[in-house]
Structures are given as structure tokens and as C-alpha cells.
VEXLUMTI-435665 format. One record per residue (C-alpha): residue number from 1; residue in three letters; chain; z negated, y, x. Coordinates in steps of 0.25 Angstrom, whole numbers, plus 2048, in hexadecimal, padded with zeros to 3 digits. Layout:
BEGIN
drendren	torfi	vexke	Z	Y	X
NUM	ala	A	Z	Y	X
...
This chain:
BEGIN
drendren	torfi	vexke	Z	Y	X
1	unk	A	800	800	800
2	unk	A	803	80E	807
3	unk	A	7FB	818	806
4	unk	A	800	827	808
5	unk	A	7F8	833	80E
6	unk	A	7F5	83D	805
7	unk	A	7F8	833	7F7
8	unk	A	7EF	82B	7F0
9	unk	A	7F5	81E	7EA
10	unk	A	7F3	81E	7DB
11	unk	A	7FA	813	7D3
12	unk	A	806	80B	7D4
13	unk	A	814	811	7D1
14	unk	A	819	807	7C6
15	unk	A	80B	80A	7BD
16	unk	A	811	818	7BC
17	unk	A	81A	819	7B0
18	unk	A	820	824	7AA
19	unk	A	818	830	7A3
20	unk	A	80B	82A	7A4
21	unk	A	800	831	7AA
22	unk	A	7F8	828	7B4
23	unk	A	7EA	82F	7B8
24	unk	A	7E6	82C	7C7
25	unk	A	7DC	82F	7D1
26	unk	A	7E0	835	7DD
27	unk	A	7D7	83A	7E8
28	unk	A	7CD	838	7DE
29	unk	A	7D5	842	7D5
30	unk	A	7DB	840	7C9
31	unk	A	7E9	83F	7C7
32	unk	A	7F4	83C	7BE
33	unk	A	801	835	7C1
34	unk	A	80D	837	7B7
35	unk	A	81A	830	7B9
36	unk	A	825	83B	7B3
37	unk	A	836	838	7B5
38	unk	A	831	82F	7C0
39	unk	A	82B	836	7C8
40	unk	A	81A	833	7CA
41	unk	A	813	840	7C9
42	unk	A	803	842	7CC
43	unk	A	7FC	84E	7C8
44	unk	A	7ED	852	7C6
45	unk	A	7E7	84B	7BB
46	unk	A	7DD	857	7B7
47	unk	A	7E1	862	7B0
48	unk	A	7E1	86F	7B7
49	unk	A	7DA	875	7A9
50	unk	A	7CF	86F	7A5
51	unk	A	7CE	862	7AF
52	unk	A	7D3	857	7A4
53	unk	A	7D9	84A	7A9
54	unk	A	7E7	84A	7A7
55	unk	A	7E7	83D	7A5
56	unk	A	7E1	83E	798
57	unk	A	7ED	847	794
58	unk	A	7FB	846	78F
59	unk	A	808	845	796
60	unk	A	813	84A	78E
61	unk	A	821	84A	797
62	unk	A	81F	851	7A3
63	unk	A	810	858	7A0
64	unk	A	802	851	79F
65	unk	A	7F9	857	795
66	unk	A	7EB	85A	798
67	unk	A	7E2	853	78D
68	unk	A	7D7	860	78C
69	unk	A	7DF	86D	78B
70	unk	A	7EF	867	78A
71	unk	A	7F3	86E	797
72	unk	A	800	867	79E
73	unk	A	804	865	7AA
74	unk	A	812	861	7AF
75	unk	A	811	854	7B7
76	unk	A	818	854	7C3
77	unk	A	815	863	7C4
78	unk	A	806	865	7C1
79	unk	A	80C	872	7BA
80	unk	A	804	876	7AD
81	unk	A	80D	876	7A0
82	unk	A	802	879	796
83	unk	A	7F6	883	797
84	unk	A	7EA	883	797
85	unk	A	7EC	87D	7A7
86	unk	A	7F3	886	7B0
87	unk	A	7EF	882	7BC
88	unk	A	7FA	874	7BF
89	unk	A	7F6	867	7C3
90	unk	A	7F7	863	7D1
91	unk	A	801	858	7D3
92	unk	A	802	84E	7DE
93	unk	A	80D	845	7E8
94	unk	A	810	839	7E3
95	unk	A	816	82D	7ED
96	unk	A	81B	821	7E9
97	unk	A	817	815	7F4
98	unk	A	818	807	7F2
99	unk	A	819	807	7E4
100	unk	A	80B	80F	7E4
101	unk	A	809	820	7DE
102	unk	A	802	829	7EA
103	unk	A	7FF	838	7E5
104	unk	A	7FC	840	7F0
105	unk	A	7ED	845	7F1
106	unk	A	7EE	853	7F3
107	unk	A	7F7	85B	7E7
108	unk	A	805	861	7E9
109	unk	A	804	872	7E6
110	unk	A	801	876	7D9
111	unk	A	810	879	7D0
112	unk	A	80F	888	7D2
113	unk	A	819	88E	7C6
114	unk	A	825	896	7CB
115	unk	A	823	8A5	7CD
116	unk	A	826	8AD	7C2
117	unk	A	832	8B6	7C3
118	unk	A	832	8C5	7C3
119	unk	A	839	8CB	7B7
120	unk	A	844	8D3	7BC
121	unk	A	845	8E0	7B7
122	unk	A	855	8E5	7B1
């Protein structure tokens, strides 16, 4: 089995199916891993808000729905969709390695919203 510096292993690949949530522990942190167009994402499983557990939530297309207040989060980005949240989820690295999921221990930057664009005056 390898083992990868910086990930923590936390389940096998083929368990993973599509669109389901799957709350892990990571670093002794909780986290969630959703699966979405193929691609295995892993975000914090607290909410930014009010500290629920994501996992207790909803996951309708590409958002997870926190079970106290109804704020989203987009999955692969961490970004919030739904107030009262505003502050986004930290997301996480995920390799693939001999057929077992690593998410990295230490998150990627936050998603950061694109600056605003002055309004030009005519």
C-alpha cells in the first residue's frame, strides 16, 4: 500500500460512486468526499456558519446543503452558493494510488470571487 506525504488515505476508489457524500476523517478533521462527473472531490465537512456537519445535509447537483441554516457550498470549489455562509469551504487534493483515495492534509487556498469591474463611465 503506498502512502504519500502530505495525503492521508481514506477509503478505496471503487466504494466512491457517484453523487454520494462520504464523511471521512482526515487528520482527525472531518471531511467529505463527493464524487461529481468523475472527478472525486474532498471539502471540509463543517460549515463555515454555524459548524453543522455537512454530512447530515443534502447534496442536490453540484451544491451540499448544510442541515441547520441551508447555506451551499459548491463542491469541487468550496465556494458558497447560499447565505447565511460567506465564508467558502476549504477543499482538498485528492490522488488516486493503487486503487485507494488520498486527500491531501493541508487545504488548497480559499476560492476567492473574481474582482469586481469598475463601471465605466460614457
Amino acid at each position: 500500500m503506498a502512502e504519500l506525504d502530505g495525503f492521508e488515505r481514506a477509503m478505496p476508489a471503487d466504494e466512491i460512486e457517484e453523487g454520494v457524500m462520504y464523511p471521512v476523517e482526515i487528520d482527525q478533521e472531518e471531511r467529505i468526499l463527493v464524487k461529481l462527473n468523475g472527478e472525486i472531490c474532498a471539502l471540509n465537512g463543517i460549515c463555515t456558519h454555524e459548524e453543522a456537519l455537512l454530512a447530515d445535509g443534502d447534496l442536490e447537483g453540484n451544491t451540499i446543503w448544510c442541515p441547520l441554516h441551508s447555506s451551499g457550498f459548491e463542491i469541487c470549489t468550496g465556494r458558497v452558493t447560499n447565505p447565511p455562509a460567506v465564508v467558502p469551504l476549504d477543499t482538498y487534493d485528492v490522488r488516486i494510488e493503487d486503487g485507494d483515495v488520498y486527500v491531501a492534509i493541508e487545504p488548497r487556498p480559499k476560492y476567492k470571487e473574481p474582482p469586481k469591474q469598475p463601471r465605466r463611465r460614457r
